[in-house]
N, C-alpha and C positions, 0 to 999 in steps of 0.2 A: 046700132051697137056693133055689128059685125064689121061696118068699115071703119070703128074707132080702134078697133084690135087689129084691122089688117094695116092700118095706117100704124101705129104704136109699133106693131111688131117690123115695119121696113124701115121706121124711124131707128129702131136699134139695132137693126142690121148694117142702115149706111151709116151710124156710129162706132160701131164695130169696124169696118171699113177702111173709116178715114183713119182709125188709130194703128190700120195694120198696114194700110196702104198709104200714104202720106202723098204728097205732091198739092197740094191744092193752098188755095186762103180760105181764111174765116175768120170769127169772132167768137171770143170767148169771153163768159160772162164770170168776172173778178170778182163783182162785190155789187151790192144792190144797184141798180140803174146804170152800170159801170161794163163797158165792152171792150174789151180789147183787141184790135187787130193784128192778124198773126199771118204769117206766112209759112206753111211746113212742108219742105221740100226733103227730095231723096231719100235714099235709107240707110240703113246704117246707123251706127253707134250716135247718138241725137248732140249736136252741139247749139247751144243756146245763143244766140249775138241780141247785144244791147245796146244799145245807140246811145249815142252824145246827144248832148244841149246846143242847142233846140232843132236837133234834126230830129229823123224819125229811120226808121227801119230802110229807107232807100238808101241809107249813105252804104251800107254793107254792100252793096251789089256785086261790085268786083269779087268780094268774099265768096258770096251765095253761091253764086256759081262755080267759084273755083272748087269750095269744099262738096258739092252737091258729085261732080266733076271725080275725085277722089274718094267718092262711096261714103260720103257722111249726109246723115238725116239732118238739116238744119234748119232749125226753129229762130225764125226774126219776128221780131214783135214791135210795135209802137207801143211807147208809155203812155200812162194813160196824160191826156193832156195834147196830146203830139199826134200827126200824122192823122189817121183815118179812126182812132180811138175815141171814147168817150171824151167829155170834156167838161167832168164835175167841174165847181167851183172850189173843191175843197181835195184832201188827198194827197200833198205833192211832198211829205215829209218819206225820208226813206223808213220808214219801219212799212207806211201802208203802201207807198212802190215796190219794198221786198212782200208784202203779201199777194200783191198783183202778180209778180213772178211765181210765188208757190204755187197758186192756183195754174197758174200755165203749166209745170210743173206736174201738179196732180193728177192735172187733167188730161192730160196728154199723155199720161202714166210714163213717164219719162224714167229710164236708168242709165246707169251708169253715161251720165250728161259730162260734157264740157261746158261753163260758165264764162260767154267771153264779155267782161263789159268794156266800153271803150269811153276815157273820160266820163264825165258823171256815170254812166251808166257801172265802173267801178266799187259805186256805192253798195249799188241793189247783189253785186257778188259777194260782198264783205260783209253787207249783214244778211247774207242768206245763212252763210254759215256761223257769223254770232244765232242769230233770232231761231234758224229752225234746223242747224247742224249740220247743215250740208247736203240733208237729206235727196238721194238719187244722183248727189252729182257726186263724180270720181276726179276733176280733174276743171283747172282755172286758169284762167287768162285776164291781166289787167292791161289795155293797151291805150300810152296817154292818159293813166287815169290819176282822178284829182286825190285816190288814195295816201297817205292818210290822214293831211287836216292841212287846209288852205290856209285860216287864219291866223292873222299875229296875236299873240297872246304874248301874256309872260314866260311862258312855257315853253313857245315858238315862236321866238321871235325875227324868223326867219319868212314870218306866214305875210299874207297878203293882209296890209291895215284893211281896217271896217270900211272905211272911208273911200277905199277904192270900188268894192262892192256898193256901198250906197250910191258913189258914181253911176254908176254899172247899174245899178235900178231907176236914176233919174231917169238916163240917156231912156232905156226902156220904154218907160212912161210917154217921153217925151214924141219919141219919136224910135218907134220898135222896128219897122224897116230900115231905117236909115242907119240905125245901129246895128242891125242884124250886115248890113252892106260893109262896114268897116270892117266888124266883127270876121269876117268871113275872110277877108284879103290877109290880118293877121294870122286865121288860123292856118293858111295853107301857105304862109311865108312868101306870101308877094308882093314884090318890092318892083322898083326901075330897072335893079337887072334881071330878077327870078321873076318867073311866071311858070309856074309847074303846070297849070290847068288853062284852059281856055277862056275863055269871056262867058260865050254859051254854059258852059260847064259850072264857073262859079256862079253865073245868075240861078241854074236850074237848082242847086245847092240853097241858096237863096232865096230859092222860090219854096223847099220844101221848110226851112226854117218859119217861112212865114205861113204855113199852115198852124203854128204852134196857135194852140190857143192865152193868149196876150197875158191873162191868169197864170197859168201852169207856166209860162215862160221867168215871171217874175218870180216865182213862188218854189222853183223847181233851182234857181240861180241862188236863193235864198238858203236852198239845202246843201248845194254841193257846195255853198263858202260857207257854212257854219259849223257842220257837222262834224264829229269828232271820231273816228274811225282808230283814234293808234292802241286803245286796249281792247281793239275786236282781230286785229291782226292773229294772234292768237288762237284764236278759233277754226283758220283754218289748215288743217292736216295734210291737205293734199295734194299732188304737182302742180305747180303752178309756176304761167307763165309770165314774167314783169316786160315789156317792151314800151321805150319811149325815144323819143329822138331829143338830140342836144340842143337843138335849136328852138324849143317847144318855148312860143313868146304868150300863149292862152293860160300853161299849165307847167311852171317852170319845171325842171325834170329834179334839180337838187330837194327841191320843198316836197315832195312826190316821190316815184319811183323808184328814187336811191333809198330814201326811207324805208317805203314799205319792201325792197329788196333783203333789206337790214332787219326788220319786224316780222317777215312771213318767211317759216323756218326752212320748207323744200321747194324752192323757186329757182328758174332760170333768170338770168338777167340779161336784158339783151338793149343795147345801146344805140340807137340809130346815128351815127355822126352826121351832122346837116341837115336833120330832119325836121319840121315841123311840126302844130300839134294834130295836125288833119293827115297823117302818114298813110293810113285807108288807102287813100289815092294818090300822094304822091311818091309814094314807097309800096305801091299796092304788090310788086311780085313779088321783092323780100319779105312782106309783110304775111301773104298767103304760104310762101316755104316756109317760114319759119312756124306757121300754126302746125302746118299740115307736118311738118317734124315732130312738133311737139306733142301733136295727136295721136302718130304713131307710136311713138316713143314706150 
């Protein structure tokens, strides 16, 4: 009995710990059966990074460090589905990816946060502050992201037809590397004469896509074309950063980011010319000035 209390009592010591000392990985538990892999480094004011589809938490890297680098605490995460995360069968709509994020969130007693999402991961920052007000974050970042509605409608008819998305899920089906291979040379704009990244560089990229689990890949692709984001825009109150590049052939910038620049009422707007939708890396120092301004700001 005595070593279930001395155990108990060092168990909440090194949890006390890790929330005052950061630097380490782990997993946190979301939601029943449901773990999510996290990464918490540095100290300092906590800024949150989201990952794109269907990467995971590695695309940030250049980031991690630059911001760790600059005295910021920063929390990267896989969704769940992605990278070293759980990998229900079910989950992939954003109301239960924004709960996955509050519990990260909660748990990590998180204040006065930075929200960066990048392409899809956009979603899970817009309805954090529709679904739970923003609560603990002070300040937002959308970069590349698919904010505020993909879809052609009557509404929008400017959106991506249905038909290209159902594309986009045969190919999946069919043949989910091979797609994830094309996928990838668009996203970072290379062409015969552009090659921004390496060979090694885009396979490794490549290689983290295809950890995705083939489910949450389809079903995750499902949400960021469907979903409807332009009367949640509103919800949120506070700085926030919009950056995309002109060249974005994933995530057009006109359907996107000029939008929500227009919708979300105290935003910087910052226009990459030439850039593509994987700017991370090929824009990775303007990309890291322009957070770490905004962070100060």
């Amino acid at each position: 009995m005595e070593n279930n209390v001395l155990n108990t009592d060092q168990s909440l010591r090194d949890s006390q710990f890790d929330i005052q000392h950061p630097n380490t990985d782990k997993f946190i538990e979301t939601a029943h059966n449901v773990k999510l892999y996290v990464k918490d480094y540095g100290k300092g004011k906590p800024v949150i990074l989201i990952h794109g589809w269907p990467l995971s938490n590695e695309m940030w890297e250049y980031q991690i460090d630059f911001l760790v680098q600059n005295n910021y605490r920063v929390i990267a995460y896989d969704r769940r589905g992605f990278g070293k995360s759980s990998q229900p069968w079910d989950g992939y709509d954003y109301d239960t990816l924004t709960d996955d994020l509050k519990e990260i969130i909660e748990q990590l007693q998180l204040e006065n946060a930075t929200l960066v999402g990048f392409s899809m991961g956009g979603g899970e920052v817009v309805r954090y502050f529709s679904r739970y007000g923003g609560k603990g974050v002070t300040k937002a970042a959308l970069i590349s992201s698919i904010i505020p509605f993909l879809l052609k409608t009557t509404d929008n008819p400017e959106g991506h037809p249905k038909e290209k998305s159902d594309g986009t899920a045969t190919a999946i089906a069919e043949d989910r590397i091979g797609f994830v291979d094309n996928f990838g040379k668009t996203f970072f704009g290379i062409n015969i004469i552009n090659k921004p990244l390496s060979t090694p560089l885009l396979e490794y990229y490549r290689m983290l896509c295809s950890f995705a689990s083939p489910r949450a890949t389809q079903k995750c692709a499902e949400s960021f074309s469907y979903t409807d984001f332009r009367d949640e825009l509103d919800f949120i109150k506070v700085p926030t950063l919009i950056i995309h590049g002109d060249d974005d052939k994933i995530v057009p910038i006109d359907l996107t980011s000029k939008k929500a620049a227009e919708g979300i009422r105290n935003n910087t707007y910052i226009v990459y010319e030439g850039a593509p939708h994987g700017l991370f890396y090929t824009d990775k120092d303007k990309l890291n000035n322009d957070l770490l301004s905004f962070l100060n700001s």
